[in-house]
VMD Tcl script that draws the C-alpha trace (Angstrom):
set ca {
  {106.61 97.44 99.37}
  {104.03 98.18 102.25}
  {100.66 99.88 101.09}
  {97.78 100.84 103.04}
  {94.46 100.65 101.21}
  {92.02 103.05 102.51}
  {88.39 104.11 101.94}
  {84.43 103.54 102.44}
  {82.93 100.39 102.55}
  {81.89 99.60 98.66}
  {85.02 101.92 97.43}
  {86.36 98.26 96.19}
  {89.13 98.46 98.97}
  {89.51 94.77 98.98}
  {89.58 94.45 95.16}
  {92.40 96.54 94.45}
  {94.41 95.43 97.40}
  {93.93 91.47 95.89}
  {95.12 93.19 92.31}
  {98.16 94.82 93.71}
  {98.80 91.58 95.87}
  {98.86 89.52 92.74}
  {101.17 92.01 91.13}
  {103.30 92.96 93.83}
  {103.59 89.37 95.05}
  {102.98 90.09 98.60}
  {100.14 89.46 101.53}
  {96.82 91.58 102.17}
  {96.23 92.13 105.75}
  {92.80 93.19 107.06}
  {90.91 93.72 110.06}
  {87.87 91.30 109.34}
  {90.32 88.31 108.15}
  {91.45 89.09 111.66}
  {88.62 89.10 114.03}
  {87.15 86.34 111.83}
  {90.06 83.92 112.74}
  {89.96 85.13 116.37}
  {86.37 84.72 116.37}
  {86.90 80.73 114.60}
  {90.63 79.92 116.72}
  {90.83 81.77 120.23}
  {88.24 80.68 122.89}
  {89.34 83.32 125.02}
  {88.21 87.32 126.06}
  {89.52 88.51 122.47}
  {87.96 85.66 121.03}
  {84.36 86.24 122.77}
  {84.85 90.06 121.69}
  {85.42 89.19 117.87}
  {82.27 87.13 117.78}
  {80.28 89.43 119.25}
  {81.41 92.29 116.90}
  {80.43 89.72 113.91}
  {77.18 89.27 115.27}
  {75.90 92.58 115.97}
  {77.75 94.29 112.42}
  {80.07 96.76 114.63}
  {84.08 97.02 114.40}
  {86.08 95.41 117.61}
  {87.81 97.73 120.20}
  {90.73 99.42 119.67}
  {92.55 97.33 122.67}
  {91.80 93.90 121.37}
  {92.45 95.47 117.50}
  {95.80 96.18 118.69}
  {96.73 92.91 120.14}
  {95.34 90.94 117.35}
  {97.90 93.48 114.38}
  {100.80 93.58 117.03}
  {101.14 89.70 116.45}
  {100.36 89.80 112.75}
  {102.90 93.21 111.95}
  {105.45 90.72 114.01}
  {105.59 87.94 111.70}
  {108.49 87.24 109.41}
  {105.73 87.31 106.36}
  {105.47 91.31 107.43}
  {108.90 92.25 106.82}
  {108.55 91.00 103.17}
  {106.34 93.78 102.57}
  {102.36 93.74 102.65}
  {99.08 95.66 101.93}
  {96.88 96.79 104.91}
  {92.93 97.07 104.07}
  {90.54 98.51 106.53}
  {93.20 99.34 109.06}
  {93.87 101.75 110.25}
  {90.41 103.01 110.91}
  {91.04 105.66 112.83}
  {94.05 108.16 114.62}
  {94.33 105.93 117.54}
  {95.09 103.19 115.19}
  {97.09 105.19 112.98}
  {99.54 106.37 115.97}
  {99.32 102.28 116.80}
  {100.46 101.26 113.23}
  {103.01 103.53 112.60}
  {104.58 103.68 116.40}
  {104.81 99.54 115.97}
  {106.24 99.91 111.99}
  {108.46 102.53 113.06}
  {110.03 99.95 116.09}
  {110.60 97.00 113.27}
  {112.19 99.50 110.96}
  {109.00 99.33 108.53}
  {107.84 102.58 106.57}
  {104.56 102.44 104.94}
  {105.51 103.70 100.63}
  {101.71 105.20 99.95}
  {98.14 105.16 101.50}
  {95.96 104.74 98.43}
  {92.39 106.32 99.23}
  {89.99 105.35 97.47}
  {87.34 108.62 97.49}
  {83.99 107.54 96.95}
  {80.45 109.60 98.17}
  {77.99 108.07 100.36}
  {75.41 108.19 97.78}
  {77.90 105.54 95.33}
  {78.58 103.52 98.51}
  {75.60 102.95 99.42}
  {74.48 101.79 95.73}
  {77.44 99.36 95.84}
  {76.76 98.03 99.40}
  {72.93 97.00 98.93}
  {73.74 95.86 95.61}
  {76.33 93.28 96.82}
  {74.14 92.48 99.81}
  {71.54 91.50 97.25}
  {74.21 89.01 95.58}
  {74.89 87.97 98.76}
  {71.58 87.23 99.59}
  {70.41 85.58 96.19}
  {73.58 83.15 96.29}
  {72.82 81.99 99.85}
  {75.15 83.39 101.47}
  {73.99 85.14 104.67}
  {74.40 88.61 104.98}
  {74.02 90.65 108.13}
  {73.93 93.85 106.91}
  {70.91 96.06 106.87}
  {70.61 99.34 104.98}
  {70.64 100.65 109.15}
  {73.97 98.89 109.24}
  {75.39 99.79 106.51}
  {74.49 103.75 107.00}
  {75.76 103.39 110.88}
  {78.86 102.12 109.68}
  {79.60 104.71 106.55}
  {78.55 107.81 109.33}
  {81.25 106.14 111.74}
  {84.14 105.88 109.13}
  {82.84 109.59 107.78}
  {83.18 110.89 111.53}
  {87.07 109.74 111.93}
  {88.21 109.65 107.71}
  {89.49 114.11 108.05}
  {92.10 113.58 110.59}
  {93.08 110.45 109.28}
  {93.91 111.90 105.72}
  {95.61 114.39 107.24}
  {97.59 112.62 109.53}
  {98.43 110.53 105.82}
  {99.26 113.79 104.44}
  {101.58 115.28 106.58}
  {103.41 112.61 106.27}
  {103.27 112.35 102.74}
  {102.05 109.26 101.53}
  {98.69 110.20 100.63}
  {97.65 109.29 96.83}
  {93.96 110.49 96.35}
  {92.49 107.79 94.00}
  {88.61 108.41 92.31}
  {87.09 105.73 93.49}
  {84.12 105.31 91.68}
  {85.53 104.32 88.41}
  {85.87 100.58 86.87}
  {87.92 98.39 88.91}
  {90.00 98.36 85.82}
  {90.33 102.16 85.54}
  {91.42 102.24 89.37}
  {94.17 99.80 89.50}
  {96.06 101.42 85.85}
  {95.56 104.56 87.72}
  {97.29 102.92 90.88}
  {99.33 101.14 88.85}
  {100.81 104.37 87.42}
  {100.68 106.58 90.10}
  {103.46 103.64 92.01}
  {105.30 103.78 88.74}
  {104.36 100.26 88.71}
  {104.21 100.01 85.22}
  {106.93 97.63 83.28}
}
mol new
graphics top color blue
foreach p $ca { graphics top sphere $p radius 0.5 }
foreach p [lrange $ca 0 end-1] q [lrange $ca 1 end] { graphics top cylinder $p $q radius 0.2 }
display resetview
């Protein structure tokens, strides 16, 4: 199965792609796990561009984003199925995606969104930079950051659903429920259910 798991920061994106992972048996692909090991592994341009997006809280080119997936949506663990969160971000990426699926004979089964308001995101984002903070972990963002980055994904997110519903694969998920509530409603919407 191939999923794409899509939302606002703090719509538990992450969460409910590890849940169907563990239930679907297959890998979670995201952007950050892969400008993190760019950033950590290549000493190179793309490398330099990765660490700088870490460091100042903003999302890495397009360009480089595409490099770094077209090796990853390549790899024999791809064609066993996966779940994509936080990519794509935007219609550039979107055309990206499903021009490169499209060449290795992939189709994408659903794009779960995960609809949450700005008001609930931004409760859940301060509250787990708080935990972060507390536990020792450092955190970089910043109530500034975090709005920047919820105005940037609100600017591209129309086009993107609709470029997800013509196609139709869209499943419109409320968001700010329990995590438990979310997945069964997931769950059942894949016909998941044993």
């Amino acid at each position: 199965m191939y999923l794409i798991v899509y939302g606002p920061e703090g719509s538990g994106k992450g969460t409910q792609a590890e849940l169907l992972s563990e239930k679907l048996k297959i890998p979670v692909y995201t952007s950050g796990d892969l400008v993190r090991e760019s950033a950590n592994k290549d000493k190179g341009l793309i490398g330099n561009i990765c660490r700088n997006a870490l460091s100042r809280g903003i999302y890495v080119p397009d360009n480089q984003m595409f490099v770094l997936w077209g090796s990853k949506l390549e790899s024999k663990d791809a064609k066993k199925g996966f779940i994509l969160d936080g990519f794509p971000r935007n219609l550039n990426q979107a055309n990206f995606l499903f021009e490169k699926l499209d060449r290795n004979a992939i189709k994408i089964n659903k794009v779960i969104y995960l609809h949450l308001t700005d008001k609930e995101a931004k409760v859940r984002l301060i509250k787990r930079c708080r935990k972060l903070f507390e536990g020792s972990n450092l955190s970089h963002d910043t109530p500034e950051r975090i709005n920047q980055r919820l105005e940037t994904y609100r600017k591209l997110e129309k086009e993107l659903l609709e470029f997800f519903h013509r196609r139709k694969i869209l499943l419109e998920i409320n968001g700010s429920d329990t995590v438990e509530d979310i997945n069964k409603n997931i769950i059942k919407n894949l016909n998941l259910n044993e």
